[in-house]
Every structure is written in C-alpha cells, then in structure tokens.
Biopython code that builds the backbone (N, CA, C, O; Angstrom):
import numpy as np
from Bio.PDB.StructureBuilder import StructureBuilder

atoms = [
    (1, "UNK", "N", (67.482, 77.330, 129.894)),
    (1, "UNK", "CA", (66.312, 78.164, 129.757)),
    (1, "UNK", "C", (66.779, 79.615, 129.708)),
    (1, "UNK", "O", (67.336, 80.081, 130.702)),
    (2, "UNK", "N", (66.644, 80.144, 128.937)),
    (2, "UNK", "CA", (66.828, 81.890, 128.604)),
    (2, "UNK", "C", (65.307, 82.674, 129.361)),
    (2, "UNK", "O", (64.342, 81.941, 129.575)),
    (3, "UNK", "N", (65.267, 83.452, 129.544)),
    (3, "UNK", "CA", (64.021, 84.406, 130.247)),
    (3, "UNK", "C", (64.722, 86.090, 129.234)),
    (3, "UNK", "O", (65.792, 86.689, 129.128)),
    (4, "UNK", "N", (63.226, 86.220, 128.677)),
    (4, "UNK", "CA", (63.767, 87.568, 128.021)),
    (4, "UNK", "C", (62.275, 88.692, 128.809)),
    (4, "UNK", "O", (61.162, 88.212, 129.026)),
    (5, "UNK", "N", (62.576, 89.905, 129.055)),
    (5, "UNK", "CA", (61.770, 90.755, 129.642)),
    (5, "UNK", "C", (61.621, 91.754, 128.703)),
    (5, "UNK", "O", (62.757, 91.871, 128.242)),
    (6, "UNK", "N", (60.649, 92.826, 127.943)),
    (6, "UNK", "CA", (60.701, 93.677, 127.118)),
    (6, "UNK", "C", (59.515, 94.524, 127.715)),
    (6, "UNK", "O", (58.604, 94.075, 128.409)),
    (7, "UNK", "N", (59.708, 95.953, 127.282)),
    (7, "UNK", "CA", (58.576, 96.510, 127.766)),
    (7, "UNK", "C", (57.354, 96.399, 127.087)),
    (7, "UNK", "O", (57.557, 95.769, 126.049)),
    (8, "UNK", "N", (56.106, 96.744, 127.206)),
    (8, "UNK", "CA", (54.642, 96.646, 126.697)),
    (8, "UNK", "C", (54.604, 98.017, 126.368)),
    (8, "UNK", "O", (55.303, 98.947, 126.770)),
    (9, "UNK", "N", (53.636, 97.980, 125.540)),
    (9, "UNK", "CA", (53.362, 99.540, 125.233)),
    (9, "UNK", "C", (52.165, 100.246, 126.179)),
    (9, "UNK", "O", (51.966, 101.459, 126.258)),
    (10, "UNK", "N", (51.309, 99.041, 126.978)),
    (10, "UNK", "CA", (50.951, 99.601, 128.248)),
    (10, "UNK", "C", (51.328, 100.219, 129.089)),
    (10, "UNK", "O", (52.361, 99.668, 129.467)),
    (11, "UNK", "N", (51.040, 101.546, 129.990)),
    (11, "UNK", "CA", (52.034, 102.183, 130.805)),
    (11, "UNK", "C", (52.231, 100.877, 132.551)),
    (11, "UNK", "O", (51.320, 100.370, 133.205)),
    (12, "UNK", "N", (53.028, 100.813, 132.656)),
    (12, "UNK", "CA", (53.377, 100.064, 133.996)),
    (12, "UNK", "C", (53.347, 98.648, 133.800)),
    (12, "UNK", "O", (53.292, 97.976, 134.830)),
    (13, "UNK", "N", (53.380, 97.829, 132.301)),
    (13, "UNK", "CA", (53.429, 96.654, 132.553)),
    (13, "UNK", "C", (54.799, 95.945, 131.082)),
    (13, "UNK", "O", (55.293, 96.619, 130.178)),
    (14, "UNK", "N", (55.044, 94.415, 131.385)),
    (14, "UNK", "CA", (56.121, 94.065, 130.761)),
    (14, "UNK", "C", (55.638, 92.856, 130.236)),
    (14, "UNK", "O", (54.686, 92.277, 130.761)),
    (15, "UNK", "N", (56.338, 92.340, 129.036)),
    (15, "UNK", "CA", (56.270, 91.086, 128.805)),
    (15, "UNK", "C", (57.373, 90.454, 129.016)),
    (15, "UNK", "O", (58.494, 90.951, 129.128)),
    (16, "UNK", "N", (56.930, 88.802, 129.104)),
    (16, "UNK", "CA", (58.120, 88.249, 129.465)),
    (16, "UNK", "C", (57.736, 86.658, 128.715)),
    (16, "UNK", "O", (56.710, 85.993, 128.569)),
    (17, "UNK", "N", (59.157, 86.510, 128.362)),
    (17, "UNK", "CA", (59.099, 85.467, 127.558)),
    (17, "UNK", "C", (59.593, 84.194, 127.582)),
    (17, "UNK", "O", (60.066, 84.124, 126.448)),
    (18, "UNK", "N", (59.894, 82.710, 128.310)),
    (18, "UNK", "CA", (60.537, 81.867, 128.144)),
    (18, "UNK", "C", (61.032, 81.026, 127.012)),
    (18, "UNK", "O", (60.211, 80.518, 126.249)),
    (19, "UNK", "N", (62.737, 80.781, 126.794)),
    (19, "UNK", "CA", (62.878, 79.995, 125.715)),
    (19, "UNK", "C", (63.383, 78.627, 126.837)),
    (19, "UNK", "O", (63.902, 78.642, 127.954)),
    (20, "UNK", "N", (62.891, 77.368, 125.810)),
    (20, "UNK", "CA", (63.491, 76.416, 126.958)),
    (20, "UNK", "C", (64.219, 75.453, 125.543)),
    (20, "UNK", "O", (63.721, 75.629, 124.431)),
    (21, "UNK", "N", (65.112, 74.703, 125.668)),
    (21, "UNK", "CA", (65.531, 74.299, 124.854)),
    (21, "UNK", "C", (65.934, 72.990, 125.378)),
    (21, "UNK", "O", (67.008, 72.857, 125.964)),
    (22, "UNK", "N", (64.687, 71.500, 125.094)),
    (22, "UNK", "CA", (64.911, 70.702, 124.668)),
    (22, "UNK", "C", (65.453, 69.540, 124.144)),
    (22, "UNK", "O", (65.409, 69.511, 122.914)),
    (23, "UNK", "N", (65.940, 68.592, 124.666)),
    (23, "UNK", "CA", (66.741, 67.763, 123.088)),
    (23, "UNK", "C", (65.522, 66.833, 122.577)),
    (23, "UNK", "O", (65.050, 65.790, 123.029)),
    (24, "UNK", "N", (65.216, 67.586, 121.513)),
    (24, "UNK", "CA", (64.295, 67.218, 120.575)),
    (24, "UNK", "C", (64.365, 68.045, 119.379)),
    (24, "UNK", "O", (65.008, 69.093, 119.440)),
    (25, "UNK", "N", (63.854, 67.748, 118.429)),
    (25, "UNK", "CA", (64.102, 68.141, 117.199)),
    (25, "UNK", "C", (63.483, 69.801, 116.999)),
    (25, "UNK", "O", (64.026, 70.552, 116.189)),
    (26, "UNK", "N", (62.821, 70.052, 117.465)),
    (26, "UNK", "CA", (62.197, 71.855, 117.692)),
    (26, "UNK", "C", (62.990, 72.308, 118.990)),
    (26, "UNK", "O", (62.771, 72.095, 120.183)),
    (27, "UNK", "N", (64.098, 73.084, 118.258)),
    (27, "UNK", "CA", (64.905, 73.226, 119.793)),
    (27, "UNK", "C", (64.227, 74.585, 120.398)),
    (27, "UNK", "O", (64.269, 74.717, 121.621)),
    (28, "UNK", "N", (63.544, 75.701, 119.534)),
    (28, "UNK", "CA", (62.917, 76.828, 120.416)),
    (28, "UNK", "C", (61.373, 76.154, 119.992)),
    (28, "UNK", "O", (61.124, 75.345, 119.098)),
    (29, "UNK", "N", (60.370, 76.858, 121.062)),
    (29, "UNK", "CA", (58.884, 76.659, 121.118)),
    (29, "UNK", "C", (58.288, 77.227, 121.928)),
    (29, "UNK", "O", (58.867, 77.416, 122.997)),
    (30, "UNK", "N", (57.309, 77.582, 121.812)),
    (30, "UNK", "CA", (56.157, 78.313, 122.494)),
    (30, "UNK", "C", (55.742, 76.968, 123.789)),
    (30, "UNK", "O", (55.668, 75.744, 123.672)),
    (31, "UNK", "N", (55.554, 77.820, 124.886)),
    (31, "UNK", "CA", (55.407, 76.713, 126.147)),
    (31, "UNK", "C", (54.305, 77.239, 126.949)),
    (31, "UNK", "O", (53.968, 78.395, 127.205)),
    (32, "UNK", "N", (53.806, 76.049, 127.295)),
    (32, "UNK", "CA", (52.722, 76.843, 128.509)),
    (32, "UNK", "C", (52.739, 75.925, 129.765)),
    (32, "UNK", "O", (52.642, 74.707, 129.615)),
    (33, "UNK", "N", (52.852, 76.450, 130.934)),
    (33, "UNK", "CA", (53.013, 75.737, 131.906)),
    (33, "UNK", "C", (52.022, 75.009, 132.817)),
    (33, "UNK", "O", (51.459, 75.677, 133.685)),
    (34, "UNK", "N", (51.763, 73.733, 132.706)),
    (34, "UNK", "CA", (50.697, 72.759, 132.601)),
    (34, "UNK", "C", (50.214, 72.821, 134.224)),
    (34, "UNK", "O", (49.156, 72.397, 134.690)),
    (35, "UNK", "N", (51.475, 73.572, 135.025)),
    (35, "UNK", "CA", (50.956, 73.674, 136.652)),
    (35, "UNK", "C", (49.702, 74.365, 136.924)),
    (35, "UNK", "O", (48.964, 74.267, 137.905)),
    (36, "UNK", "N", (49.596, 75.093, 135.860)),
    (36, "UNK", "CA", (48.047, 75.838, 136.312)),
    (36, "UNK", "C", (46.956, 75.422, 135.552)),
    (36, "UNK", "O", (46.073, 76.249, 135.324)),
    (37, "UNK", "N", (46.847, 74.154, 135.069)),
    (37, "UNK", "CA", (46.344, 73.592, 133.819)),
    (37, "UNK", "C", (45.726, 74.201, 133.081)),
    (37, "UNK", "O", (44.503, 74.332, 133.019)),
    (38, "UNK", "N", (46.677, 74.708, 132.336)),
    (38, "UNK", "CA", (46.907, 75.234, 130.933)),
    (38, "UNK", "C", (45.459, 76.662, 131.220)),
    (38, "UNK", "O", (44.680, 76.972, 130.318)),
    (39, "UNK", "N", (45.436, 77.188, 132.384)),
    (39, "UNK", "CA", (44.279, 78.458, 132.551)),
    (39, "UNK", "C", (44.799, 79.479, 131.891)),
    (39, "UNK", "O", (44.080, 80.424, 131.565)),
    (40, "UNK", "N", (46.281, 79.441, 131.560)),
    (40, "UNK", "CA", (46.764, 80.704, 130.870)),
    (40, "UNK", "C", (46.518, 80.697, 129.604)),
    (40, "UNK", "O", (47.264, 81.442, 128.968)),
    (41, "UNK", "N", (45.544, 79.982, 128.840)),
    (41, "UNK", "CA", (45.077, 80.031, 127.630)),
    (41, "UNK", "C", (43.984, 80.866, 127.586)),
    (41, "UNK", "O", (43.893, 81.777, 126.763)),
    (42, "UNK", "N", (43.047, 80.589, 128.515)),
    (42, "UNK", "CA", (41.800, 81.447, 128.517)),
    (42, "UNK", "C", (42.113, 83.204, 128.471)),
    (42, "UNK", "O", (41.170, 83.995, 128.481)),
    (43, "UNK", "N", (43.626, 83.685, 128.419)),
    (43, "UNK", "CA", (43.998, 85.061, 128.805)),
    (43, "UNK", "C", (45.060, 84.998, 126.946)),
    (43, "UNK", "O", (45.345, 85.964, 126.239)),
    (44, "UNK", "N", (45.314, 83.822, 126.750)),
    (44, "UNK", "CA", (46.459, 84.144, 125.652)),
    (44, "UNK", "C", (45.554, 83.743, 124.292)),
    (44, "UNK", "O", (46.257, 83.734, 123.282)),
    (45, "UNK", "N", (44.307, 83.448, 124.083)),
    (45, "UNK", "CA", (43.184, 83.232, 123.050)),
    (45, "UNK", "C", (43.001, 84.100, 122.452)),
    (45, "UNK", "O", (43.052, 84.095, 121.222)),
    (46, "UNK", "N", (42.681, 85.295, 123.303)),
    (46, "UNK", "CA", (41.883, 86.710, 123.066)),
    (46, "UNK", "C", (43.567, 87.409, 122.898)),
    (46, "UNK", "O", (43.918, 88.023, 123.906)),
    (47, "UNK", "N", (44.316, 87.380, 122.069)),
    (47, "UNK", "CA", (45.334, 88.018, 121.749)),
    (47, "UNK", "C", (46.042, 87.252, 120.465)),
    (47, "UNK", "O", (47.061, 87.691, 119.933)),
    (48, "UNK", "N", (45.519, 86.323, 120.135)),
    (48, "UNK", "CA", (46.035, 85.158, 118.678)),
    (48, "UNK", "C", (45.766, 86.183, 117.622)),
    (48, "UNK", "O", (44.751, 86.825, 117.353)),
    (49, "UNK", "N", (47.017, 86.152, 117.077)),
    (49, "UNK", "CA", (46.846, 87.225, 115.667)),
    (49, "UNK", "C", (45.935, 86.525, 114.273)),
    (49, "UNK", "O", (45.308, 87.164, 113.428)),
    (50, "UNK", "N", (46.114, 84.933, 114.370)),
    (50, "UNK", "CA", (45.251, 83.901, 113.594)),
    (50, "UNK", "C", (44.784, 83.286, 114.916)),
    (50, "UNK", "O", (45.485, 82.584, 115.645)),
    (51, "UNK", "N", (43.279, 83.705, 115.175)),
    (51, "UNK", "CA", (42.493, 82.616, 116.100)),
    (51, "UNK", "C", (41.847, 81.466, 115.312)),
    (51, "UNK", "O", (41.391, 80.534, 115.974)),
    (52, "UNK", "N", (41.760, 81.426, 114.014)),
    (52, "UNK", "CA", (41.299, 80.217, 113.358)),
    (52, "UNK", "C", (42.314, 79.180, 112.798)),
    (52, "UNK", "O", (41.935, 78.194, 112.164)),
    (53, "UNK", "N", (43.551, 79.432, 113.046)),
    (53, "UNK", "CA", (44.831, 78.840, 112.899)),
    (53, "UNK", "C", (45.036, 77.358, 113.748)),
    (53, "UNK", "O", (44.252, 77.035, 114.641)),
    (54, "UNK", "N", (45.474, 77.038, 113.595)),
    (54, "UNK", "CA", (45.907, 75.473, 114.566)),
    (54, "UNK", "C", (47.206, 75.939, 114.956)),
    (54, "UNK", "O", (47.826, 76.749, 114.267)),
    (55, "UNK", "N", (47.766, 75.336, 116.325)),
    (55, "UNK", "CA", (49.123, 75.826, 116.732)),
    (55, "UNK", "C", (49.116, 74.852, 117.785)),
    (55, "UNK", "O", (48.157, 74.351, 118.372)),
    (56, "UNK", "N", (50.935, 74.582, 117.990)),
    (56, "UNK", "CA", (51.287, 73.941, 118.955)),
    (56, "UNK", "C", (52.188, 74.136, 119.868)),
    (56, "UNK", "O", (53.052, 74.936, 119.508)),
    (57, "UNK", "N", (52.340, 73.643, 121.083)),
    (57, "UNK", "CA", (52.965, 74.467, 122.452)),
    (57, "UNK", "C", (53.450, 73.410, 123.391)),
    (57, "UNK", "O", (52.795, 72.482, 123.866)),
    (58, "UNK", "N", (54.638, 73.691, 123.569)),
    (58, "UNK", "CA", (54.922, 72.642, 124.602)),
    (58, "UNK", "C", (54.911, 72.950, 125.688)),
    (58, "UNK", "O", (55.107, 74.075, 126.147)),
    (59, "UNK", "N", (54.618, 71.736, 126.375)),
    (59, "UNK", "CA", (54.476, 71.739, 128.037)),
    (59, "UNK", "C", (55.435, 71.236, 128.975)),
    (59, "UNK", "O", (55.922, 70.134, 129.231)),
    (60, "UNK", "N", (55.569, 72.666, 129.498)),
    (60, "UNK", "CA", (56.416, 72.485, 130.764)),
    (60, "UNK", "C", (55.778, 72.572, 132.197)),
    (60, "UNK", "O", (54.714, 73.093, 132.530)),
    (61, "UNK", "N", (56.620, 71.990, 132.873)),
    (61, "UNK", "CA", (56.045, 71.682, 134.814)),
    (61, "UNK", "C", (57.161, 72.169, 135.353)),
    (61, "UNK", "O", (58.284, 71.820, 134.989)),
    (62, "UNK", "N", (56.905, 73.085, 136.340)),
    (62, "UNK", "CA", (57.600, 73.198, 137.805)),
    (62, "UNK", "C", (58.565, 72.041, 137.992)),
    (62, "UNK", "O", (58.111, 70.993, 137.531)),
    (63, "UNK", "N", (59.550, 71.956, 138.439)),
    (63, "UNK", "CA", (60.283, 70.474, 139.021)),
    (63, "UNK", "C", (60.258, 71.134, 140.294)),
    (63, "UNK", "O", (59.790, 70.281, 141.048)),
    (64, "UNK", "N", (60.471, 72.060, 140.894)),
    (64, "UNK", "CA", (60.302, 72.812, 142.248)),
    (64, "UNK", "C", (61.325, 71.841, 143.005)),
    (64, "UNK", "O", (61.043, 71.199, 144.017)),
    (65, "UNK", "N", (62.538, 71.842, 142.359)),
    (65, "UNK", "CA", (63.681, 71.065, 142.367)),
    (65, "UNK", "C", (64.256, 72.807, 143.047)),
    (65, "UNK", "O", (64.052, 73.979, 142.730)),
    (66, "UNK", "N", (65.079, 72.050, 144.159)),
    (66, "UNK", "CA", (66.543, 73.137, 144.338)),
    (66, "UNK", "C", (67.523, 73.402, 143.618)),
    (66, "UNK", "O", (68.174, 74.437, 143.477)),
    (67, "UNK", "N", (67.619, 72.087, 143.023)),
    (67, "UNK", "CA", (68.754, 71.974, 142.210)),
    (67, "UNK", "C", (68.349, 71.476, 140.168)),
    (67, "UNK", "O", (67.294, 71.006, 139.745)),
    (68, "UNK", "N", (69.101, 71.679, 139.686)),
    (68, "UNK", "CA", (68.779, 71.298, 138.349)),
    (68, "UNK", "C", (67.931, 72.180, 137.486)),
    (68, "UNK", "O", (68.023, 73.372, 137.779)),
    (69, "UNK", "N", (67.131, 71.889, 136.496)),
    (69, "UNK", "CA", (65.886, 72.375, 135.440)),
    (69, "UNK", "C", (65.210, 73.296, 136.674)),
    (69, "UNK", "O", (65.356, 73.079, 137.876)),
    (70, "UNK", "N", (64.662, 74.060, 136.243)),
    (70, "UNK", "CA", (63.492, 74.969, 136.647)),
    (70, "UNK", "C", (62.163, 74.715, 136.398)),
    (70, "UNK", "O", (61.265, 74.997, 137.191)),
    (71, "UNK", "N", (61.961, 74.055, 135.040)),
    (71, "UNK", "CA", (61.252, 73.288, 134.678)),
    (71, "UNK", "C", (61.224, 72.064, 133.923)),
    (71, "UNK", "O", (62.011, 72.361, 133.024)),
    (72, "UNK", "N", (60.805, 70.748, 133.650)),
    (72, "UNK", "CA", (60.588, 69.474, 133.148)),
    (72, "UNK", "C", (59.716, 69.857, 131.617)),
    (72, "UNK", "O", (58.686, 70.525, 131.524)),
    (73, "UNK", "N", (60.291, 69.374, 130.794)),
    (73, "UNK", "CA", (59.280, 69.423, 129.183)),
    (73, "UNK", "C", (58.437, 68.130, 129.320)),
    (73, "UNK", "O", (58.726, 67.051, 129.839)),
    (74, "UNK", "N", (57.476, 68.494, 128.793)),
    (74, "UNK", "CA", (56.697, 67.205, 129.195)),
    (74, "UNK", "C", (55.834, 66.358, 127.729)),
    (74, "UNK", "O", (55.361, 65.230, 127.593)),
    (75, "UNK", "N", (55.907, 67.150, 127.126)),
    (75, "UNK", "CA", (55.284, 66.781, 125.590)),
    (75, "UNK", "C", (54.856, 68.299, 125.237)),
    (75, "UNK", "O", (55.371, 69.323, 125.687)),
    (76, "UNK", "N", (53.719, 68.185, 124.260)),
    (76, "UNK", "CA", (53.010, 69.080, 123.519)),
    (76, "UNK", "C", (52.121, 69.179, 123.194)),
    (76, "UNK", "O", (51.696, 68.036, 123.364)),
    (77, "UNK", "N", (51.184, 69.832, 122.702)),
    (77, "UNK", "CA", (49.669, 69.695, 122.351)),
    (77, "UNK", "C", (49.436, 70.882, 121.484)),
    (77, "UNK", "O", (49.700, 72.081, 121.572)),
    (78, "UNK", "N", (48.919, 70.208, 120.723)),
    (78, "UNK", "CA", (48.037, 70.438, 119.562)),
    (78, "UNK", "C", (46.509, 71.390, 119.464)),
    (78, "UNK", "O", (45.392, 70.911, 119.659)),
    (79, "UNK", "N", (46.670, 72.177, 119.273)),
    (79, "UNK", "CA", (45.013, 73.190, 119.641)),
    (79, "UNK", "C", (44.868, 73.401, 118.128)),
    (79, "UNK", "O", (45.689, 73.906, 117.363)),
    (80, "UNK", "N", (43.559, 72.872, 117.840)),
    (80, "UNK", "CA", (42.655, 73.033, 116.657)),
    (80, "UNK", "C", (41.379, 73.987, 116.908)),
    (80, "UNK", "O", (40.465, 73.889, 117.727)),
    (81, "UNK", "N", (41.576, 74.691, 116.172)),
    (81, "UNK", "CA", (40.176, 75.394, 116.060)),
    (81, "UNK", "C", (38.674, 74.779, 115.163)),
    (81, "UNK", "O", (38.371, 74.778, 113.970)),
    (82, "UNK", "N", (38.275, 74.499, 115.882)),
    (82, "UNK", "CA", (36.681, 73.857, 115.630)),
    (82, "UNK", "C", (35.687, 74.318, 114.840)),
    (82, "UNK", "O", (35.229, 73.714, 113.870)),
    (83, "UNK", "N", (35.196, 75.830, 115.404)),
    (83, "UNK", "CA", (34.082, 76.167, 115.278)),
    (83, "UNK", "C", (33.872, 76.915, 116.346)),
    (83, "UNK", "O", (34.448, 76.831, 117.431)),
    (84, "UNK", "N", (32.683, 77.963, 115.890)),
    (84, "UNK", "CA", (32.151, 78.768, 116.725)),
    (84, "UNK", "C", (30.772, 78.172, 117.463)),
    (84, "UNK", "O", (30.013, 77.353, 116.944)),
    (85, "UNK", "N", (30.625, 78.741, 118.731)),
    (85, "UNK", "CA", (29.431, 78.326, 118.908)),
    (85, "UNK", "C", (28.885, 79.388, 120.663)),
    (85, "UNK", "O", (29.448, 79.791, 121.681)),
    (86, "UNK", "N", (27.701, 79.400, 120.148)),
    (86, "UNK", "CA", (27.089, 79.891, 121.964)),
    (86, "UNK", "C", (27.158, 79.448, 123.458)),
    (86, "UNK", "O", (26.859, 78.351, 123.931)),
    (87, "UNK", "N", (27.540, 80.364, 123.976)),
    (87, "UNK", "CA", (27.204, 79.758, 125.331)),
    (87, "UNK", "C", (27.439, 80.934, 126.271)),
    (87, "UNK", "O", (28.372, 81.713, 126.465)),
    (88, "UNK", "N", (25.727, 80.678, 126.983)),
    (88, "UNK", "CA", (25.189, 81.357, 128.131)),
    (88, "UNK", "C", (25.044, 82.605, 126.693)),
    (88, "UNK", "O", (25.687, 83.634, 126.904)),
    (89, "UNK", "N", (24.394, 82.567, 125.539)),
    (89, "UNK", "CA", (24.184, 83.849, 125.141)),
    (89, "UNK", "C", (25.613, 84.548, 124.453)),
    (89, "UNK", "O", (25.323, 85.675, 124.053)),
    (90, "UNK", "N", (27.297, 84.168, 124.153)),
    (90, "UNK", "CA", (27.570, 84.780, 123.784)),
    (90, "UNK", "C", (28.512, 83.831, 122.862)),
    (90, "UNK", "O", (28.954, 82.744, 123.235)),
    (91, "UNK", "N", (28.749, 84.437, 121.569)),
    (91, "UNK", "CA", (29.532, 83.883, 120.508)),
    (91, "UNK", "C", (31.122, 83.181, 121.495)),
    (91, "UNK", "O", (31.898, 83.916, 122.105)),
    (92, "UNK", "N", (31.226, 82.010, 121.426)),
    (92, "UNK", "CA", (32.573, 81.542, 121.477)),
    (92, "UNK", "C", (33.462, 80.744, 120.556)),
    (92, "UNK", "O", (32.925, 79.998, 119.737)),
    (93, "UNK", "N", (34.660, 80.830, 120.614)),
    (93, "UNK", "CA", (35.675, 80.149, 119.553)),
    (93, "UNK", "C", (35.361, 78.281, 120.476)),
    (93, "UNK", "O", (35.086, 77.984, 121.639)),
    (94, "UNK", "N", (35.564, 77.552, 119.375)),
    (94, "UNK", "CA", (35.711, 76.111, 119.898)),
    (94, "UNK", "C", (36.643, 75.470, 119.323)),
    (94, "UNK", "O", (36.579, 75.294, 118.107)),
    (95, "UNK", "N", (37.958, 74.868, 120.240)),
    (95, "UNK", "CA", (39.177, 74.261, 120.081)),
    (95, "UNK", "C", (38.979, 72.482, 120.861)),
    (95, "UNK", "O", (38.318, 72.009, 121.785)),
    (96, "UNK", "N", (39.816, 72.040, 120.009)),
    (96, "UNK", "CA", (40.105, 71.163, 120.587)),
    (96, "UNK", "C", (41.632, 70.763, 120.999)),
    (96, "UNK", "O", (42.493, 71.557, 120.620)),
    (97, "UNK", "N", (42.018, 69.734, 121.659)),
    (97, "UNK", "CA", (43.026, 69.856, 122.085)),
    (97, "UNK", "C", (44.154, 68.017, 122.049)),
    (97, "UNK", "O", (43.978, 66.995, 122.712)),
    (98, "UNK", "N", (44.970, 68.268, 121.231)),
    (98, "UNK", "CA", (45.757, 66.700, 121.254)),
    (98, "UNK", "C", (46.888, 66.712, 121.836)),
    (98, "UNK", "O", (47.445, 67.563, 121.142)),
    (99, "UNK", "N", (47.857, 66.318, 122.807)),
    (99, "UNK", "CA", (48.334, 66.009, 123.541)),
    (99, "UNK", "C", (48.985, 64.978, 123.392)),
    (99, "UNK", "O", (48.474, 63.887, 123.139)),
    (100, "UNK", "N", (50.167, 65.182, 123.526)),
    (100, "UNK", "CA", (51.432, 63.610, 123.499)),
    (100, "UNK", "C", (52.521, 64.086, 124.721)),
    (100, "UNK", "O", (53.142, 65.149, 124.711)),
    (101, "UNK", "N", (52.587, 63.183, 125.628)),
    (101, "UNK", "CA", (53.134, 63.173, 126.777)),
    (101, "UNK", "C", (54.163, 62.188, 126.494)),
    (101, "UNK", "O", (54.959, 61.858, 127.372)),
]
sb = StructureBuilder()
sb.init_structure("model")
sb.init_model(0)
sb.init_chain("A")
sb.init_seg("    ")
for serial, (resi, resn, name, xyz) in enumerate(atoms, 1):
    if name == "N":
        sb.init_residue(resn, " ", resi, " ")
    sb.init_atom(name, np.array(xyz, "f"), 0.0, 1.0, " ", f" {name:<3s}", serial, name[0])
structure = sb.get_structure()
C-alpha cells in the first residue's frame, strides 16, 4: 500500500490518497473503505467531475491486524447513476449500487 499526501488549495487542509495493489488484474484503483459503510460517499458525490457517469471502487476493510496488510481487498462495486429525483423537497442524484465480494 503506498499513502500519498498533497496539499489542497484550501488554507489548512490536505489530501490524501491510498494506492493498494492487489493481485488481480486492475493493479491501481480507487478504494473506499467499507468500515464505515461506504458513508464516505455521501462527502465524495458532491465533488464527481462526471456525476452522471458510472464508476467503480474497490473495497477495502481494516484487518486491525498488528502484523501484515493494513487493509484486506474485499471485492468492488459498481455505482450507476439512475436518475434524479425529490426528497423532503430537494432535487437528488439516484445511484444504484452492484457489488461482488
């Protein structure tokens, strides 16, 4: 696993990036870590340069191992964009979501 840190063009904050590499045929990929089930989408939506795009992300877990991986790959999933639709009064994006573990 590589960890890359770069600055933001916000004053006082950073991005940070995980590469995890796999033995599977996509050796780099976009990951999201399934320990917080997947809540870090609701913050990484509202920043998609194509929000009507389909995209896929693999999932990694904590092993909260002493020793070994930092994290376990666990499969991937699939986010489709649906359609728009209301709720509680305000325009939302609608995704769906496929998953192979």
């Amino acid at each position: 696993m590589r960890c890359c840190c770069s600055p933001s063009p916000l004053p006082q904050t950073f991005s940070r990036s995980f590469v995890i590499k796999p033995k599977r045929s996509k050796p780099e990929q976009s990951i999201i870590v399934y320990n917080f089930d997947l809540g870090s989408l609701n913050f990484a939506f509202r920043h998609l340069a194509e929000p009507e795009k389909s995209f896929t992300l693999g999932i990694a877990d904590p092993t909260l191992a002493e020793q070994g991986p930092v994290f376990a790959y666990k499969g991937e999933v699939e986010v489709k964009f649906v359609g728009e639709e209301k709720r509680e009064g305000v325009l939302c994006r609608k995704c769906s979501f496929e998953a192979v573990f």
